[in-house]
C-alpha positions as CSV (number, residue, x, y, z in Angstrom):
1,X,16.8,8.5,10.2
2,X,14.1,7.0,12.1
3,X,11.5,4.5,10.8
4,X,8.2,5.9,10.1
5,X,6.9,2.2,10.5
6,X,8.8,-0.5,12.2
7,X,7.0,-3.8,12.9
8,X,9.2,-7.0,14.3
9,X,8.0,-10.5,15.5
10,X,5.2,-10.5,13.8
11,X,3.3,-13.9,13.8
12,X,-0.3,-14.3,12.8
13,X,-2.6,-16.1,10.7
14,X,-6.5,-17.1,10.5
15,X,-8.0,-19.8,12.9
16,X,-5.1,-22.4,13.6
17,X,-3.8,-21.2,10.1
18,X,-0.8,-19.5,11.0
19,X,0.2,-17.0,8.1
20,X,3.4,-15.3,9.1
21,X,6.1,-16.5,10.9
22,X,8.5,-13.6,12.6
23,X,7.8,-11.4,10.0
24,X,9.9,-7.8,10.5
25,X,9.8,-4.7,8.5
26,X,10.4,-1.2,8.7
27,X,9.3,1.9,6.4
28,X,11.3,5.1,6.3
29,X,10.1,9.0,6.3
30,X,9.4,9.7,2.0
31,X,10.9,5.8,1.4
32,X,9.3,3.9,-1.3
33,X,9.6,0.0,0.2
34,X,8.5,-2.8,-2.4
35,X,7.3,-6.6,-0.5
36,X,7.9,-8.9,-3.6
37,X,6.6,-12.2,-3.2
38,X,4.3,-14.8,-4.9
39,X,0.8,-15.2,-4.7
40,X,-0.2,-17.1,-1.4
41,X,3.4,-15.5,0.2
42,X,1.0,-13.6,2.6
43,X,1.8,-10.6,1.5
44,X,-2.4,-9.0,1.9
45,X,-2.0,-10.8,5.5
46,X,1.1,-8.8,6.2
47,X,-0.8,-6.1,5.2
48,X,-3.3,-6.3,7.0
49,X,-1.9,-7.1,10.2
50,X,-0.2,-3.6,9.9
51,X,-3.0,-1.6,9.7
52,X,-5.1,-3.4,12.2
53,X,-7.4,-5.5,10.0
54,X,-6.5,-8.7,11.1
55,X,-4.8,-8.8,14.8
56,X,-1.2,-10.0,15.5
57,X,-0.9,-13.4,17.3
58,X,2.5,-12.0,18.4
59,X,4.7,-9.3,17.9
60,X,5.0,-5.3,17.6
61,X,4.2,-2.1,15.4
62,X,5.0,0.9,16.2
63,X,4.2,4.1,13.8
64,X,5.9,7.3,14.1
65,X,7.4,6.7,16.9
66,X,4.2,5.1,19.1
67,X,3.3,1.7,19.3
68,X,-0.3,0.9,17.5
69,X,-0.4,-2.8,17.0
70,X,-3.2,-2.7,20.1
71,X,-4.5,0.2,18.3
72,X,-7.9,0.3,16.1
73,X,-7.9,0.6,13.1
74,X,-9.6,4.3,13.0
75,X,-6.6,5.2,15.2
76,X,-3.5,4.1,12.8
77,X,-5.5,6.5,10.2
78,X,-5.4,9.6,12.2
79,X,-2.2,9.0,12.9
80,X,-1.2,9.3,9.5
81,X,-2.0,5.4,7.9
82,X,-3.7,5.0,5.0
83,X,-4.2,1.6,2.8
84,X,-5.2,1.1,-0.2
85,X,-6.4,-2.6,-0.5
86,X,-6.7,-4.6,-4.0
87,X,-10.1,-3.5,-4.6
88,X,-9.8,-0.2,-3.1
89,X,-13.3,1.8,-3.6
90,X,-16.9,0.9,-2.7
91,X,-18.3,0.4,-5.9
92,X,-21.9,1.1,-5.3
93,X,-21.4,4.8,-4.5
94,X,-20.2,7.6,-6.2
95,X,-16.8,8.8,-7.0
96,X,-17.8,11.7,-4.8
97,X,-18.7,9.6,-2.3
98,X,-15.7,7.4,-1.9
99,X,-13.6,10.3,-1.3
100,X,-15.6,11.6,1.0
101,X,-15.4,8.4,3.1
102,X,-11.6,8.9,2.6
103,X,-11.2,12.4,3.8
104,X,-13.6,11.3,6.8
105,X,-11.7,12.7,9.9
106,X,-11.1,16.2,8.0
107,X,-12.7,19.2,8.8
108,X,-16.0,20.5,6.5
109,X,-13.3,22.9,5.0
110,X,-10.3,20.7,4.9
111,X,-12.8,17.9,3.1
112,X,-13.8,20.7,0.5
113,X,-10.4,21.6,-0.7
114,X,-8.4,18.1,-0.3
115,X,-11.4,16.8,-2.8
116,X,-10.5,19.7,-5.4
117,X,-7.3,19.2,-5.1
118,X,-8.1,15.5,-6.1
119,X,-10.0,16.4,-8.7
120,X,-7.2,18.3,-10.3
121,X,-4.7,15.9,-9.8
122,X,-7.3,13.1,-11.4
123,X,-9.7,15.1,-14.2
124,X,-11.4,12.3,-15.1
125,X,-12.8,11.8,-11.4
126,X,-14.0,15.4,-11.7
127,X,-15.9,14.4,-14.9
128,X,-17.5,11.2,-13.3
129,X,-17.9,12.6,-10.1
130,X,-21.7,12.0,-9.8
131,X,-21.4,8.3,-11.2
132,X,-21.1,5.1,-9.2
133,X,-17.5,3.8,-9.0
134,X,-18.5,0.7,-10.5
135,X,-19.2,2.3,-14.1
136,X,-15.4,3.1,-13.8
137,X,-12.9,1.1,-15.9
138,X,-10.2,-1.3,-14.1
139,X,-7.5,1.8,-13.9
140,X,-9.7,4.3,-13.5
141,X,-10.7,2.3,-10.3
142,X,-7.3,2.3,-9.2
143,X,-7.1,6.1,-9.4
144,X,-10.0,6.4,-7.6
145,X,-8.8,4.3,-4.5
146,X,-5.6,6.3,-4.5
147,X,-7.5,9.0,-4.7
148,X,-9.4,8.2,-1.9
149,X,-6.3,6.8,0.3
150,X,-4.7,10.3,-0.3
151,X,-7.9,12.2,1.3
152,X,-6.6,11.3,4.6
153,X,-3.3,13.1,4.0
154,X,-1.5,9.9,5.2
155,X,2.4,9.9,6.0
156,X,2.2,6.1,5.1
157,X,0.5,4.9,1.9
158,X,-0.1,1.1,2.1
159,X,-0.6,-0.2,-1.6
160,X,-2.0,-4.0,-1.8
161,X,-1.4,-5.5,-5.0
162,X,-2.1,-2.3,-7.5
163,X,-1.1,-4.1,-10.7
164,X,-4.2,-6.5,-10.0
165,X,-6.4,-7.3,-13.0
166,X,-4.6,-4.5,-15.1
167,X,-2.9,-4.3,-18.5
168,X,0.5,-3.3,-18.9
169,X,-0.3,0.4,-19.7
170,X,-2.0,0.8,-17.1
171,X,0.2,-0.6,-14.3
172,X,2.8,2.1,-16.2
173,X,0.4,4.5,-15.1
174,X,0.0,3.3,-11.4
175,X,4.0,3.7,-11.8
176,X,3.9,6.9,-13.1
177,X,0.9,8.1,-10.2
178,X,3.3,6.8,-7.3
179,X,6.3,8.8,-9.1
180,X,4.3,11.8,-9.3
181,X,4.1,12.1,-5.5
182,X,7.8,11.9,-5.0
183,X,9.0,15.1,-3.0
184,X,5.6,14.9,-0.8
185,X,6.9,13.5,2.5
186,X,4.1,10.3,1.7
187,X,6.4,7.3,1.9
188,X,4.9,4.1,0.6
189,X,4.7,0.4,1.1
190,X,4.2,-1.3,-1.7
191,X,3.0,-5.3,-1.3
192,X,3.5,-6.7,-5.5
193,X,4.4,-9.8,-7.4
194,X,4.7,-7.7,-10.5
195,X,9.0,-6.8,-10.8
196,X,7.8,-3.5,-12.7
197,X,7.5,-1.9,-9.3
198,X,11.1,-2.5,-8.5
199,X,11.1,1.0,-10.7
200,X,10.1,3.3,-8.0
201,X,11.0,1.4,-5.1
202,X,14.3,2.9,-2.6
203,X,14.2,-0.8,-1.2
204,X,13.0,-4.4,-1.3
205,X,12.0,-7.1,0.9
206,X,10.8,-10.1,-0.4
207,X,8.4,-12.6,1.3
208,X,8.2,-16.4,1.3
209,X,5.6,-19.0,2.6
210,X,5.0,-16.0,5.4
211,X,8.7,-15.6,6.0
212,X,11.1,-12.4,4.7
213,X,13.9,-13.8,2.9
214,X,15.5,-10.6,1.6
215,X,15.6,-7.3,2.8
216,X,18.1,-4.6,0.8
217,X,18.3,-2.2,-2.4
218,X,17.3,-2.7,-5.5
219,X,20.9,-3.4,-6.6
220,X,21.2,-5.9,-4.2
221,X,17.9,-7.5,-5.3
222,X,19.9,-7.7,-8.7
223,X,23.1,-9.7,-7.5
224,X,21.3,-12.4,-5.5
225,X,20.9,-15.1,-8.2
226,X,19.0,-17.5,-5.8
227,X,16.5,-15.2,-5.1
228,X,15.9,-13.7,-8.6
229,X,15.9,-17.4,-10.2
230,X,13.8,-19.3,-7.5
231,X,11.4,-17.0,-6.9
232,X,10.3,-14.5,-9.8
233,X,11.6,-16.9,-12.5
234,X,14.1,-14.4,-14.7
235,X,17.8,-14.2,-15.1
236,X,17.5,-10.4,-14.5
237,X,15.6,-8.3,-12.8
């Protein structure tokens, strides 16, 4: 099968700062891809680099099939990109209104049922609807900028850090969420330091001081000692 999202060589940073050294990765049609790595691994400027937030110093990405790395960042989205960052919502507007800005390229009609058919996947959205996202609670947030990331009906969900400032329950139900959407063609990239998301991910790559070190299953994850030990301090995974 060919990779939804294949990016090689990429090298990038902020100012002289360089960030990411060679950095390759590619993303399958329905995959679930985990990038493991520590805080300050660059795993947000990875991230970003791929969906045309911060531009590439050197290096490729190609989506579906096309190149986008010169690309804007209004262009990856209609082509099916869609990223959820750490925060993830606009806190000063309404629930409402941060899925509208999400469903932004769809047509009046399209808008009007993708938003119901948010509403019924996430009731509690429909019952704060009218509020600012702010007055939302740390997981309700994170439903909400899903939420908002699915609007776009995106091939590629881009997830950046979704266990961020959550209790356990309820990075079980950011698990749960990305397991409900299994069987939807939406593949997902998944940037986490948390090893709970090992649980829905189809493979792993894991990213040091801007450099992928590891790239395989889950399983294989499990065997490498040095990696497991050194960097996510446990004897299992």
């Amino acid at each position: 099968m060919d990779a939804l999202l294949k990016a090689e060589g990429m090298n990038t940073g902020y100012d002289q700062l360089q960030i990411l050294w060679d950095a390759a990765l590619e993303v399958k049609a329905g995959e679930r891809v985990v990038v493991l790595g520590s805080n300050g691994a660059g795993k947000t400027t990875l991230l970003k680099s791929l969906v045309g937030l911060l531009p590439l110093w050197s290096g490729t990405v190609e989506f579906d099939g096309q190149p986008v790395h010169r690309l804007r960042i209004d262009g990856r989205v209609r082509r099916g990109m869609a990223y959820m960052s750490e925060v993830g919502i606009i806190a000063d507007l309404s629930v409402e209104d941060n899925l509208r800005i999400g469903g932004y390229f769809s047509s009046r009609e399209k808008l009007k049922s993708k938003m119901e058919a948010m509403f019924e996947e996430f009731p509690i959205l429909k019952e704060r609807r009218q509020e600012a996202a702010a007055s939302l609670s740390g997981g309700q947030r994170k439903m909400l900028a899903a939420a908002r990331a699915l609007m776009g009906d995106p091939k590629l969900l881009i997830m950046d850090e979704p266990s961020a400032g959550l209790s356990p329950l309820l990075v079980t139900e950011i698990l749960n969420l990305v397991k409900s959407l299994e069987g939807r063609n939406i593949a997902f990239l998944i940037a986490e330091q948390n090893i709970k998301f090992l649980e829905v991910a189809t493979r792993v790559y894991v990213l040091d001081s801007g450099r992928m070190i590891f790239n395989g299953t889950v399983d294989e994850l499990q065997r490498n000692d040095a990696i497991r030990r050194a960097y996510f301090g446990v004897d299992a995974v």
